[in-house]
N, C-alpha and C positions, 0 to 999 in steps of 0.2 A: 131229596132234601125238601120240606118243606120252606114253606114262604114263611114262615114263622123265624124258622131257623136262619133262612138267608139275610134275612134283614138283619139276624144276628153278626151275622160275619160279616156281611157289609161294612153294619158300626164299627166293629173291632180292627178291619183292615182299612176305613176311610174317613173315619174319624173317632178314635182309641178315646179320646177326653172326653165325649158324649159320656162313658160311665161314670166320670166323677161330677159332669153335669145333672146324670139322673139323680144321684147319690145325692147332690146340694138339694135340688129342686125337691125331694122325696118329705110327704108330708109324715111327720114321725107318730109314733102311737104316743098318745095319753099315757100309757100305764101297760105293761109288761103285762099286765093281769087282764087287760080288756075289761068291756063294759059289764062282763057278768062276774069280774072276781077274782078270775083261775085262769092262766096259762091253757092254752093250747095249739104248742109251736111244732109246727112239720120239721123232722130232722134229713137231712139229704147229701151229711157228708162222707158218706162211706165211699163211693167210688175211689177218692184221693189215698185209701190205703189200700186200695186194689178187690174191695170188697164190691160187687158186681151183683153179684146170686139173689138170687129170690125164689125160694122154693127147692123145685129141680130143675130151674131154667141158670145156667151161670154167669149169664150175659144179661139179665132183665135193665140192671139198671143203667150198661155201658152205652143206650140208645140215647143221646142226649135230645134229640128233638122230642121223643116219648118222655122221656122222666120230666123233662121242664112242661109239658105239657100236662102230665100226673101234679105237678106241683102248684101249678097255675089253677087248676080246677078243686082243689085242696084247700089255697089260701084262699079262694073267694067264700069259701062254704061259710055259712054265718056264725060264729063261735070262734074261729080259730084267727088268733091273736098274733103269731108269729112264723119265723121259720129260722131254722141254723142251717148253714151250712156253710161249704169251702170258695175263696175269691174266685172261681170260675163259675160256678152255680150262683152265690149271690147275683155278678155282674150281670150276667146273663138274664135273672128276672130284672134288676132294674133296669137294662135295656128293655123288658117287654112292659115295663111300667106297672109291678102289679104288687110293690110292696111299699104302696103310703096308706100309712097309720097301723103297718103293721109293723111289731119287737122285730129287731133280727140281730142271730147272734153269728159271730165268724168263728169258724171253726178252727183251731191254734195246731196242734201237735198233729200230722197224720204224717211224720214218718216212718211210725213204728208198723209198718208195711204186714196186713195179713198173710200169715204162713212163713215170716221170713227169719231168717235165725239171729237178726235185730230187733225182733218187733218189742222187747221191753224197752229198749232204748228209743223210746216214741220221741222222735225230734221235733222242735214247732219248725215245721216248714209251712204252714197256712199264715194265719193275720197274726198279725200283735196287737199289742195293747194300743199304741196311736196311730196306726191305719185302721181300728173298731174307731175310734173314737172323731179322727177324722171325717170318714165318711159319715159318721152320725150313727151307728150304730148302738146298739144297746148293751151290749157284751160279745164275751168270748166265750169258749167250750173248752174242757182242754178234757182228753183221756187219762187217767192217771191209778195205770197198773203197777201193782207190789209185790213181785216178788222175789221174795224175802232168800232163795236160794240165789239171787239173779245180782251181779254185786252192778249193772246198768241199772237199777231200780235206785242208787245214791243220785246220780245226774236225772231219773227221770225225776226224781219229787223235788231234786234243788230249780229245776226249770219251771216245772208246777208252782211252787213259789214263786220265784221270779215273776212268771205271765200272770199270777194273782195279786202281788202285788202291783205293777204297771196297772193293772184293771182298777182296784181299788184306788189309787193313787188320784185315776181319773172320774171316780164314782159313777164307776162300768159295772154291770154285772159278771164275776167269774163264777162261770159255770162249770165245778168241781165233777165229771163222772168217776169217782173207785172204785177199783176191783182189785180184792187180794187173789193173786195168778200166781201159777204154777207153770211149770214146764212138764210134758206129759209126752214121751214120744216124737218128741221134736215139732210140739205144735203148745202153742200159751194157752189155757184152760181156767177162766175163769172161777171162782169157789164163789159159789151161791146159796152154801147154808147160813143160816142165820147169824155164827157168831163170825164166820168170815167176812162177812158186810157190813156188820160192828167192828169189826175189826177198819175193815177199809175207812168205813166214815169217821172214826176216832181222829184215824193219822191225819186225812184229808181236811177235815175241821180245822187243827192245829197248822195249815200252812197259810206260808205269808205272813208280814209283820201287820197287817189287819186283815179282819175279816167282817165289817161291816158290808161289805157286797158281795161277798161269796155266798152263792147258793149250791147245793147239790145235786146231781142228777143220777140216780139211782136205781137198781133192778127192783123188782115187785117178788119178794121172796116168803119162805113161809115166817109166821111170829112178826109179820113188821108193825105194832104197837112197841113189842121190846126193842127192835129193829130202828124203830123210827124213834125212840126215846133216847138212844146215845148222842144226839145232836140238839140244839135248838135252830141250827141252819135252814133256811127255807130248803123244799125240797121240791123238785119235780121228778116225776115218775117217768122211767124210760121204757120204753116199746118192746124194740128189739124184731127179732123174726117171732112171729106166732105162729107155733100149729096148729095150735085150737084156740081158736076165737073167742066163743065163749066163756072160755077157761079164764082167755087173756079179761073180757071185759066187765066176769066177775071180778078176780085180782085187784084189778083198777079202782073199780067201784069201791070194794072194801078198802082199801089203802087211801081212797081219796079222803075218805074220813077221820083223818088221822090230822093234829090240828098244823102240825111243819110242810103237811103236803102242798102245795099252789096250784100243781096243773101238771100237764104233761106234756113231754116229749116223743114224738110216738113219730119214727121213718115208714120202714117197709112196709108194717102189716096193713098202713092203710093209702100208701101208694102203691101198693099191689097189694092188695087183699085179693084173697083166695076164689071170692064172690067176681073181682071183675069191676066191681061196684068202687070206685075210688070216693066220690060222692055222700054213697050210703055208709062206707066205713068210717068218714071221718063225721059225721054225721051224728053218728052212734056215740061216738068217742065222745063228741062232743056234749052230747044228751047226760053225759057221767059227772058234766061238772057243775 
């Protein structure tokens, strides 16, 4: 165990209220967009649905003194404005002190557990709407899969409402991701043609009895000018796992041009990039905005 880490657990077994002292004390950003415009928030909450993998290794991200130090070296890189992720990730950087004046968003639903023969029924087990707003946060995340064979897809978009309006209510950011899903062999399969992610952002738009602070966070797929025209919602562009880099930082580039876009959300490929290089990837990313 590192020294990094032990002082973690120290905090947390000798004095538990140090994290909502960091949280008071934590100098908040200016603007969600940072000083250049555009969003560029590290995403870091998949472990909380048992999502771990990176690559061909399964366990990359289950090393928490490594991932919090992937993330620490991330948010310091000059461009990048924020990070999302689950109350034990959050807590844990603001115990290491390293997110004033950056957005941060908590991450809401990660029940709907990868591989598990619940996962449309995605439950907010992570933050709500007034523990974001408490701690001084910026927003929330929520996952919000549709499908449409699935009759657990009624409860997940009435809850998706619900946590978007709480958010709104407080003039939070809610950060909308949809995906119209399938079930395929006993595993959820996202649909990432074009009219199916028209499709997703149409319903997704329409929740909550306002949407003055909903934004959405969305895959980089083929046609997104028509793609990105079903909405006037702000937009930021999600990551995901990449296998080809280039491919991914064409995509980006193209799509960032598009006038709803603000920035991106981008976990694994540049907390572990394929390079080794955590630094230089985010680096890159960041050069796109």
């Amino acid at each position: 165990m590192s020294e990094r880490v032990r002082r973690i657990v120290t905090a947390r077994v000798q004095d538990p209220g140090a994290i909502t002292e960091a949280a008071a004390k934590r100098v908040r950003a200016k603007s969600v967009l940072g000083d250049h415009g555009r969003a560029m928030i590290i995403a870091a909450d998949h472990p909380a649905r048992g999502v771990n993998a990176v690559g061909g290794d399964p366990a990359a991200m289950a090393d928490r003194g490594e991932l919090l130090d992937r993330l620490c070296l991330a948010l310091e890189r000059p461009g990048v404005t924020g990070v999302l992720g689950t109350a034990d990730i959050l807590e844990d950087l603001l115990l290491r002190g390293v997110l004033d004046g950056k957005s941060v968003f908590g991450s809401m639903n990660r029940g709907g557990l990868a591989g598990s023969a619940f996962e449309i029924d995605d439950r907010f087990t992570g933050y709500d709407a007034e523990t974001i707003a408490s701690l001084g946060f910026d927003g929330g995340k929520m996952l919000t899969r549709i499908a449409l064979e699935d009759p657990a897809t009624a409860a997940a978009l009435e809850n998706s409402a619900h946590a978007i309006d709480g958010l709104n209510d407080r003039a939070l950011i809610a950060m909308v991701e949809p995906f119209l899903s399938r079930w395929d062999n006993g595993r959820v399969r996202n649909d990432l043609t074009p009219d199916a992610v028209i499709k997703s952002i149409t319903i997704a738009s329409g929740l909550g009895r306002r949407t003055a602070y909903t934004w959405l966070k969305l895959p980089v797929v083929d046609d997104m000018p028509r793609v990105l025209a079903s909405s006037t919602l702000p937009v930021l562009l999600l990551g995901g796992e990449v296998a080809d880099a280039e491919a991914a930082f064409t995509a980006w580039r193209e799509a960032l041009a598009q006038p709803t876009v603000q920035g991106l959300v981008v976990g694994r490929s540049l907390l572990y990039p394929a390079s080794g290089d955590v630094a230089g990837a985010v680096d890159r990313a960041v050069s796109l905005l």
